[in-house]
C-alpha positions in Angstrom: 0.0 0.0 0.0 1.3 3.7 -1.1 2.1 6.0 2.3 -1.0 8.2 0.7 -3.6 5.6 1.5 -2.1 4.7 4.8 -2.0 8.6 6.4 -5.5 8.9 6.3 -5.7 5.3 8.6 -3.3 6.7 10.9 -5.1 9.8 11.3 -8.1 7.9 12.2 -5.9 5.7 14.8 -4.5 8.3 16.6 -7.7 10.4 17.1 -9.1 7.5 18.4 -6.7 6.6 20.9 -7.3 10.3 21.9 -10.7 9.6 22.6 -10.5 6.7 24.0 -7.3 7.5 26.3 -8.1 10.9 27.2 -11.8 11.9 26.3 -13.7 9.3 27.2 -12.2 8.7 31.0 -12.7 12.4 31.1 -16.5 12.2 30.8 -17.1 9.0 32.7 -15.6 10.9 36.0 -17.7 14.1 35.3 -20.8 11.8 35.0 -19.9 9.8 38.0 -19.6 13.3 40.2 -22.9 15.0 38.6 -24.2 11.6 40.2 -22.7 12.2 43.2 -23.8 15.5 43.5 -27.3 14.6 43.1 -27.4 11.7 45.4 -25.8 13.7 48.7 -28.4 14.0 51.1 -28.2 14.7 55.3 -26.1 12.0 57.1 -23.6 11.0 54.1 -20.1 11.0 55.3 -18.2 12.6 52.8 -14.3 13.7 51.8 -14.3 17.0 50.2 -11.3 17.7 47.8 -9.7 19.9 49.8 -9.5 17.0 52.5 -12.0 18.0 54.9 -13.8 14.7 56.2 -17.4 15.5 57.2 -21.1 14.8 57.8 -23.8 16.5 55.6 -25.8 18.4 57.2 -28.2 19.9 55.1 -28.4 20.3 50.8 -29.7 24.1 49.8 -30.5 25.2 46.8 -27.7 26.9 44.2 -25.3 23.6 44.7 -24.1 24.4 48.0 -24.2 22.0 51.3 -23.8 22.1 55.2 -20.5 20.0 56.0 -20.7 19.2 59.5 -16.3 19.1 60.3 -16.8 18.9 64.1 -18.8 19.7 67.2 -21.0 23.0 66.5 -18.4 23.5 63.6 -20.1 23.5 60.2 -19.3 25.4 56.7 -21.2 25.6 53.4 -19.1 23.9 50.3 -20.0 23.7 47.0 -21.4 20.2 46.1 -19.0 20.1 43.7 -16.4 20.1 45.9 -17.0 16.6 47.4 -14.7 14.4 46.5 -16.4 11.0 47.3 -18.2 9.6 50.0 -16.7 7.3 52.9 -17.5 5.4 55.8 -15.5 4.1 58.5 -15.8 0.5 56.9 -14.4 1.7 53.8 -11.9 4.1 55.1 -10.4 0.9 57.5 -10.6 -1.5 54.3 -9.1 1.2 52.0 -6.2 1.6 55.2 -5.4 -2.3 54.8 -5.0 -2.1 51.3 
């Protein structure tokens, strides 16, 4: 085969080991937080991505929350600030790991 028929099927390759390497992982983890977001109600234990562990305390409106960090301590976050939620089970399992 001539080098001009072949370009045009490495073109396609390589844009599609773009989208496949860096698009697509991309969107699946934007999907997976949107989810996240929408699922957080009062009493998840969460890990915000700034490190804070906390207790939700209350979901308002406008994509904020009440992160509960301590004792009478709480702050508002952005919901898309949480990271993932935990639990003591999975926190100890991740910890053996």
């Amino acid at each position: 085969m001539s080098s001009a028929v072949l370009l045009p099927v490495y073109i396609i390759i390589f844009v599609a080991l773009i989208y496949f390497v860096g698009i697509r992982p991309q969107q699946k983890r934007r999907r997976e937080m949107e989810e996240l977001a929408r699922t957080l109600s009062p009493g998840d234990e969460v890990l915000t991505t700034s490190g804070i562990y906390g207790i939700v305390s209350e979901v308002e409106d406008g994509g904020t929350i009440i992160l509960q960090v301590a004792e009478d301590v709480d702050i508002r976050i952005s919901q898309q600030a949480v990271a993932r939620k935990t639990s003591p089970e999975a926190d100890a399992a991740a910890a053996a790991e």
